[in-house]
C-alpha angles and dihedrals in degrees: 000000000000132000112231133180126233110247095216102026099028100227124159112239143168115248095230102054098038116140094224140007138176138165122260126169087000090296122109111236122195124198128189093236134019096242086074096049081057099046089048096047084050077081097026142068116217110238104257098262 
């Protein structure tokens, strides 16, 4: 298990529990709620899957 920060929130999460992920820049991102996933894809594109 890894901790992870929330990109838009800045939470601190476990990987493996997060609540949402994507891919972005080639990275994978997590996020504690899916509103965040949508606020942060408001500034970045998901990777084509």
């Amino acid at each position: 298990m890894a901790k992870v920060k929330d990109p838009v929130c800045g939470m601190t999460i476990e990987s493996t529990t997060a609540a949402a992920e994507g891919r972005y820049g080639g990275a994978t991102v997590y996020f504690c709620a899916a509103a965040c996933q949508k606020t942060y894809e408001r500034s970045h594109r998901p990777d084509p899957r």
